[in-house]
N, C-alpha and C positions, 0 to 999 in steps of 0.2 A: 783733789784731782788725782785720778790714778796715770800711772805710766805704765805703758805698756812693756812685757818681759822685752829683754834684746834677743832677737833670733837666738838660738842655742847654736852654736858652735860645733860643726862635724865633728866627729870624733878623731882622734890623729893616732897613727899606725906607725910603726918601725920594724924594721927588717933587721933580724939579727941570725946569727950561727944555728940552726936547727941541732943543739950538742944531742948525744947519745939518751939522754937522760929526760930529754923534750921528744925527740923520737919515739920512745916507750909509750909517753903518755898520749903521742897521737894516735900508735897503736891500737888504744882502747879507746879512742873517740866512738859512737854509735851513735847512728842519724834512725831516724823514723823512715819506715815504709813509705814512700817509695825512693828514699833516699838514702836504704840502707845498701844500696850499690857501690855506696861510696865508703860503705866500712872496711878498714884493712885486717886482712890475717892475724894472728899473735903475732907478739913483739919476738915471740923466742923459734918461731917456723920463720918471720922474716931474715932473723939473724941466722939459723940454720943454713936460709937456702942462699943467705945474700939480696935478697930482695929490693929492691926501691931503696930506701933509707934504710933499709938494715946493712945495705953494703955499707961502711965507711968512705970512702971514696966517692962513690954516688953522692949520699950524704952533704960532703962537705963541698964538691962540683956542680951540684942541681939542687939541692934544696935549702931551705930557709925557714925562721920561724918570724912569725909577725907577731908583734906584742903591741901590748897596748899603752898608753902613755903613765899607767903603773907597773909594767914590769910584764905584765898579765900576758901568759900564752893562747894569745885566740885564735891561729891559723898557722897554718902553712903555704908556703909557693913550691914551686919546682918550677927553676928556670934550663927547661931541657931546651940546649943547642944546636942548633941545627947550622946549613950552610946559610951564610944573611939573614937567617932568622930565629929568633926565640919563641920558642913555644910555651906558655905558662902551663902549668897546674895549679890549683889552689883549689883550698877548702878552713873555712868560717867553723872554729867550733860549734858541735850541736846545739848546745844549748842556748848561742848565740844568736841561732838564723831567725829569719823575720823581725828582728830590730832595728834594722835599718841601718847597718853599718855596712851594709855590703859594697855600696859603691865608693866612700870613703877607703874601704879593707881595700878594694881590686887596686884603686888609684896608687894607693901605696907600691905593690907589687909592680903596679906597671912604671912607676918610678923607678924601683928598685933593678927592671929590669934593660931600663934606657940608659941607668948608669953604669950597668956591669958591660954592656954591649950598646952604646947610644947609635952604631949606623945599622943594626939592626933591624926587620921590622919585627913587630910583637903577634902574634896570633896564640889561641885554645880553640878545644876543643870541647864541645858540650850534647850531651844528649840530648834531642830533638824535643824530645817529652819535658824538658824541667826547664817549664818556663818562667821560673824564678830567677832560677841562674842566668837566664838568656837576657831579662828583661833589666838584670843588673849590670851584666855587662853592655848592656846599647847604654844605659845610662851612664857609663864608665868611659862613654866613645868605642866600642866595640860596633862594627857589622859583621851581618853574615856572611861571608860571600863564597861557600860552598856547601851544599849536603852529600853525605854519602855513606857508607857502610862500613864499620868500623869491628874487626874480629875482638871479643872481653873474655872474660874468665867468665860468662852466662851465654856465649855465643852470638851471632853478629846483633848488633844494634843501630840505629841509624845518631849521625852525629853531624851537627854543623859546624863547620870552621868557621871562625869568626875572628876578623883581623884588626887589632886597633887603629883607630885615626887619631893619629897625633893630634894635642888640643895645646892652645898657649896655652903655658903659667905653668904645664907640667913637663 
């Protein structure tokens, strides 16, 4: 008589310090066409101009590294503040995406961000077009609830807000 496997187990996430040294190498993360939007500048024009996580301070007030239950750096958040509200960023290293950890990944982050500010509410931003991203976030309990026009470093693009609904158990 065979047994059947036991379901596998989501994979489990941790939010830790995004130090100088994990920043560099998000730097050089590269996604494929048409998600090469989301590549960042050099580590050393970031540090130049102060940029995002080349600032120190930014750094250490808005962003984060998710690691994985080895140690393993596979993402970023950016918990940007706002009035009663957190806005997330995040990105799934390249070589990571389409394995199925994206909704396990977002959960993490949106932990991470209910505990830094729990009366908060949580909302991102996502391009209209990447319906990958979109489709992991509703499964994460995100909705859409505005489109609109958003100025980038390629010129305006269209984006939808999309706000978390609190779920038990998280």
């Amino acid at each position: 008589m065979t047994h059947p496997l036991p379901p596998a187990r989501p994979p489990r996430f941790r939010v830790a310090p995004l130090t100088e040294e994990l920043a560099e190498q998000l730097s050089t993360w590269r996604y494929e066409p048409p998600f090469d939007f989301y590549n960042w500048t050099s580590w050393q024009v970031m540090l130049e101009l102060g940029m995002e996580f080349g600032d120190p301070l930014v750094r250490d007030r808005q962003y984060a590294a998710v690691l994985d239950e080895s140690g393993a750096f596979v993402g970023f958040a950016q918990f940007f503040p706002l009035l009663g509200l957190t806005r997330l960023g995040l990105g799934l290293r390249p070589d990571l995406c389409d394995r199925g950890l994206g909704v396990p990944f977002v959960k993490a982050i949106v932990a991470e961000a209910i505990r830094r500010a729990p009366s908060d509410e949580i909302d991102l931003e996502v391009h209209t077009w990447n319906v990958r991203a979109i489709r992991t976030y509703q499964r994460a309990g995100f909705v859409i609830t505005d489109t609109y026009g958003k100025q980038t470093h390629t010129g305006l693009v269209d984006v939808y807000c999309m706000c978390y609904l609190a779920e038990d158990g998280l």
